[in-house]
C-alpha positions as CSV (number, residue, x, y, z in Angstrom):
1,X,100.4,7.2,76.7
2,X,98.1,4.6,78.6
3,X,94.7,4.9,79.9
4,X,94.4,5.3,83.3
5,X,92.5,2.5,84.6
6,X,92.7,3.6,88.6
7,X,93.1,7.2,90.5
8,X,94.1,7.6,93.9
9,X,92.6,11.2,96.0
10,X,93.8,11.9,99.3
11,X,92.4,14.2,101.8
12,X,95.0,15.5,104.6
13,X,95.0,17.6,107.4
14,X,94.0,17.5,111.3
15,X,90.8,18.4,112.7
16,X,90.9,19.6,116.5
17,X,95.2,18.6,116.1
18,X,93.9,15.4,115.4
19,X,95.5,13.3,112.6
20,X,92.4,12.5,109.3
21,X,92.3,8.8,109.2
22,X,89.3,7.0,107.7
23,X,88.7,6.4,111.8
24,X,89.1,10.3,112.6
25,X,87.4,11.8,109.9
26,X,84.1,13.5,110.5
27,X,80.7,12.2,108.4
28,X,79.9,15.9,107.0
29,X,83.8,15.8,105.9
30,X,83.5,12.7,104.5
31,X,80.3,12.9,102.7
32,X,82.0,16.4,101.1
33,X,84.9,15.0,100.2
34,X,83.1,11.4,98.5
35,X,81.0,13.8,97.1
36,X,83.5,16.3,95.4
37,X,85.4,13.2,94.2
38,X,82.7,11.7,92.5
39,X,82.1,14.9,90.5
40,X,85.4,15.4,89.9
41,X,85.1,11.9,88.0
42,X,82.1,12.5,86.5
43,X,82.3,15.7,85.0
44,X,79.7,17.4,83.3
45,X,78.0,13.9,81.8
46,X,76.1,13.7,85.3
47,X,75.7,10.4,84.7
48,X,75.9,7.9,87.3
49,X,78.9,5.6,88.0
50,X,77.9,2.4,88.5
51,X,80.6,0.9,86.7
52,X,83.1,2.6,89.1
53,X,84.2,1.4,91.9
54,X,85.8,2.7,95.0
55,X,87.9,1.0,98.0
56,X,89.3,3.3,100.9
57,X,93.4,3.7,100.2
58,X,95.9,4.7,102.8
59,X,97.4,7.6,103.5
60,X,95.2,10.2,105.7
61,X,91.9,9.8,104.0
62,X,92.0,8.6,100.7
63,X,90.1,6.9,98.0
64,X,91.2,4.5,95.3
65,X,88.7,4.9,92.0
66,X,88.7,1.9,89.5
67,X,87.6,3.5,86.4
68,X,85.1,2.5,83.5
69,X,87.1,2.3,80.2
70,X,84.8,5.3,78.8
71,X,85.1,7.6,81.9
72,X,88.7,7.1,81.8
73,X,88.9,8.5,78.4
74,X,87.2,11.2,79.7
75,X,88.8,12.4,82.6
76,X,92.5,11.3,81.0
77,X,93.0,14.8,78.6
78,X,91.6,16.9,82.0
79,X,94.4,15.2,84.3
80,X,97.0,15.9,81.9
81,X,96.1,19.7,81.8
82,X,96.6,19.5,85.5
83,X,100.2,19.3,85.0
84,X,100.1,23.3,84.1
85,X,98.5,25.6,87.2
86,X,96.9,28.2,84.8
87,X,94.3,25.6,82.8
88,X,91.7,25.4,84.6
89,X,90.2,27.9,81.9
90,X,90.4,24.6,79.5
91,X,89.2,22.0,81.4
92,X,85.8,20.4,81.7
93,X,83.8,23.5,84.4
94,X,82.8,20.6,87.0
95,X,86.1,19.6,87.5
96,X,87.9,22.8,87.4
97,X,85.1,23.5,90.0
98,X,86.3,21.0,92.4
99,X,89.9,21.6,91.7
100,X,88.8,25.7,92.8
101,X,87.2,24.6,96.1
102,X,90.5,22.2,97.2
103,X,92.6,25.3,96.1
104,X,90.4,27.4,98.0
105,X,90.4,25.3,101.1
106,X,94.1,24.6,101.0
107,X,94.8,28.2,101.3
108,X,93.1,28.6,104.7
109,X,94.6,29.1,107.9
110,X,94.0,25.4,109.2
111,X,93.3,24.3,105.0
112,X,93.6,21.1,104.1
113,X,96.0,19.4,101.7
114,X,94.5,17.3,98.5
115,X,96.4,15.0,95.9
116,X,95.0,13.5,92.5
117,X,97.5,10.6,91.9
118,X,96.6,8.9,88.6
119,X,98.1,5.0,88.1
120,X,100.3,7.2,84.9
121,X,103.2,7.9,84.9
122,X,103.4,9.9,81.9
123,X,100.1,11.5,84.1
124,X,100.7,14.4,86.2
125,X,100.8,13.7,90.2
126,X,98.6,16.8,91.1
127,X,99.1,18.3,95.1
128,X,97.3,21.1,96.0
129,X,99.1,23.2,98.9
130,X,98.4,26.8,100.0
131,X,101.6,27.1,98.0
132,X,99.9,26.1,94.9
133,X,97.8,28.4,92.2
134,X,95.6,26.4,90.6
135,X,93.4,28.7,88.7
136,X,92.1,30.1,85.2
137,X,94.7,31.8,83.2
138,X,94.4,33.0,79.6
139,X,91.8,30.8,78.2
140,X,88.8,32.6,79.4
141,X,85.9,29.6,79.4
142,X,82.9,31.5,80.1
143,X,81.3,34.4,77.7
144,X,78.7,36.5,78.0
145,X,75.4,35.6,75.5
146,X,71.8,36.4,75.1
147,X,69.5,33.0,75.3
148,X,66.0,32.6,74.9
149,X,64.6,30.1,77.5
150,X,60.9,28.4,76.9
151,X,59.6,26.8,80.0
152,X,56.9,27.2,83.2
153,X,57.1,29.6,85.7
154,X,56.8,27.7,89.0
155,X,58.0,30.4,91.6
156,X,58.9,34.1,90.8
157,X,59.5,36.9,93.1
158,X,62.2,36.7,96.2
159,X,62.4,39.3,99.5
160,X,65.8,39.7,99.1
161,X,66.9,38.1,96.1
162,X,64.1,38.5,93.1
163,X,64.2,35.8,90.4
164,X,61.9,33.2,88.5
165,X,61.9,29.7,88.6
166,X,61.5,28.2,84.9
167,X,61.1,24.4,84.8
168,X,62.1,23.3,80.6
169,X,60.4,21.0,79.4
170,X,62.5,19.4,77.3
171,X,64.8,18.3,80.4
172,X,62.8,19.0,83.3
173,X,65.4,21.1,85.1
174,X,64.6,24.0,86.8
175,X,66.9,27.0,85.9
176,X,66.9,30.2,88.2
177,X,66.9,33.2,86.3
178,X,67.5,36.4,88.2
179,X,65.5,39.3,87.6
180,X,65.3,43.1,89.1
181,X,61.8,43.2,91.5
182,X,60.7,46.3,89.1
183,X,60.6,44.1,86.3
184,X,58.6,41.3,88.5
185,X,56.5,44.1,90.2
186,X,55.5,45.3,86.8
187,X,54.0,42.7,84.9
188,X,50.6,43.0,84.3
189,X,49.7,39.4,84.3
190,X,49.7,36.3,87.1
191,X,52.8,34.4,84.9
192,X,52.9,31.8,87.7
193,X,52.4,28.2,86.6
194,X,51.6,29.2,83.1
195,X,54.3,28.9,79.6
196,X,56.4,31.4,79.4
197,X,59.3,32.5,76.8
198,X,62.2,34.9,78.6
199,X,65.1,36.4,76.8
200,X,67.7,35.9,79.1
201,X,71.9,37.2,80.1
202,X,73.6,34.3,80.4
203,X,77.0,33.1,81.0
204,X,78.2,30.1,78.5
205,X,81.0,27.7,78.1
206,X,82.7,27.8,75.2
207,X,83.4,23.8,75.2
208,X,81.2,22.4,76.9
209,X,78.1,24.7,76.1
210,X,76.9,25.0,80.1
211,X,74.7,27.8,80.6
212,X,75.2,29.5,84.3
213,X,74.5,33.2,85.8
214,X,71.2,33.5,83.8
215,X,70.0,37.0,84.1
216,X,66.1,38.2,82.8
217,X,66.2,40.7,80.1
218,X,62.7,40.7,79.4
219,X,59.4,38.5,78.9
220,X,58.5,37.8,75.2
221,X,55.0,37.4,74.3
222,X,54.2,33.6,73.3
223,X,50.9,32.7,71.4
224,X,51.5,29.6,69.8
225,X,49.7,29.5,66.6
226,X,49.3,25.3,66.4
227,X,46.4,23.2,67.7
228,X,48.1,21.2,70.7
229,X,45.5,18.5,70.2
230,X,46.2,17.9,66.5
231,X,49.7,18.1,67.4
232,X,48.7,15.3,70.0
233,X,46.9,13.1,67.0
234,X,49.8,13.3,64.4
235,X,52.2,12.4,67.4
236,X,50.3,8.9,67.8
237,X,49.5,8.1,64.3
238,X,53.2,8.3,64.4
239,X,54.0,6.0,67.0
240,X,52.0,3.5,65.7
241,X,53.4,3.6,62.3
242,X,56.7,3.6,63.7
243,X,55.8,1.2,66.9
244,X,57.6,-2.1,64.6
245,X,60.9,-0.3,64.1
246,X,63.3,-1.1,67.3
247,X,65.7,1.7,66.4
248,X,63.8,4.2,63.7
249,X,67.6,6.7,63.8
250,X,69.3,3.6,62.6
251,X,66.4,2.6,60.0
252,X,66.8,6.6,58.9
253,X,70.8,5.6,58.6
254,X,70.1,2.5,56.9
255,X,68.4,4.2,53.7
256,X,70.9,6.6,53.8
257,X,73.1,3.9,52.8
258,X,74.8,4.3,56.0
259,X,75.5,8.4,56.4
């Protein structure tokens, strides 16, 4: 099979009986639409993609993607699953995401119709209709787990929804972990800005490894036993022993005689 190297996505439909055109369509729709394409392409690497470019195609509202040689390799085995309605279950979860929300809008009264049209052949065309059923079928993607999550608490509590925000600090994300307002009401201690360690409900992908849904099960006591400023010291007598070696995982490699 080849590599795709361009992929066509067309938005159609009418807004107010009038016809989508790149000179009809709305800016909320069109910033949606961009938007949902661009993650479609980019999956769950989040990266961005500045080696992929874009031109306005015709045919209602469409775009024409030229694609980077390693995001085509990525996005080629999802777009061939696309050939089977039920595998959504298998693909990567940000792109089965989009592919939900086109299904979903498709099916509404006034829904819109969407196309993935890949420069393939041997590539599925994919339409999605309110005749169509895209969706999850036997592979189920996500499974329940029990995750402990180290971070700082910078917002906990909620009115109508109670949960706690936990900025990681080995990413910087924030994750929102929801949690009963007994539990929050209960703690003894202001937890608010300060290190925390939660055992946590989550749900996980079973590819991909994405956490989502995280649920509080309970605070775990933390006392970390190290000094954080001798930690601090070794940490720079390492840098500067290390501060001549451009690339110290392939020096590690190197005297591994290449493993």
């Amino acid at each position: 099979m080849s590599t795709v190297q361009t992929i066509a996505f067309f938005l159609r439909g009418k807004v107010g009986g009038v016809e989508l055109t790149p000179r009809t369509i709305g800016f909320s729709l069109f910033n949606e639409f961009n938007r949902q394409v661009e993650l479609f392409i980019a999956g769950s690497e989040r990266g961005k993609q500045n080696e992929t470019h874009v031109e306005v195609a015709d045919g209602s509202y469409g775009l024409r993607v030229t694609l980077a040689a390693a995001t085509a390799l990525a996005l080629q085995p999802d777009l061939a699953r696309l050939a089977r309605e039920d595998a959504l279950g298998e693909m990567d979860p940000k792109r089965a995401d989009v592919v939900s929300r086109w299904q979903a809008s498709a099916r509404r009264d006034d829904g819109y119709e969407y196309e993935i049209r890949p420069d393939v052949e041997d590539l599925p065309r994919v339409l999605l209709t309110r005749k169509t059923n895209f969706r999850i079928g036997a592979v189920v993607p996500w499974v329940t787990v029990e995750k402990y999550l180290f971070g700082v608490v910078e917002d906990m509590g909620g009115a109508q929804r109670a949960n706690i925000h936990l900025r990681l600090p080995d990413t910087g994300q924030t994750v929102i972990v929801d949690a009963s307002q007994d539990m929050l009401r209960d703690q003894s201690e202001n937890r608010v800005y300060r290190r925390a360690l939660l055992r946590v409900k989550a749900e996980q992908h079973s590819r991909t490894g994405e956490l989502r849904n995280f649920r509080l099960l309970a605070f775990e006591d933390y006392s970390p036993s190290y000094d954080e400023n001798a930690l601090n010291a070794f940490a720079d007598q390492g840098s500067q022993a290390w501060r001549d070696v451009p690339d110290a995982v392939a020096w590690v490699r190197e005297r591994r005689g290449g493993r």
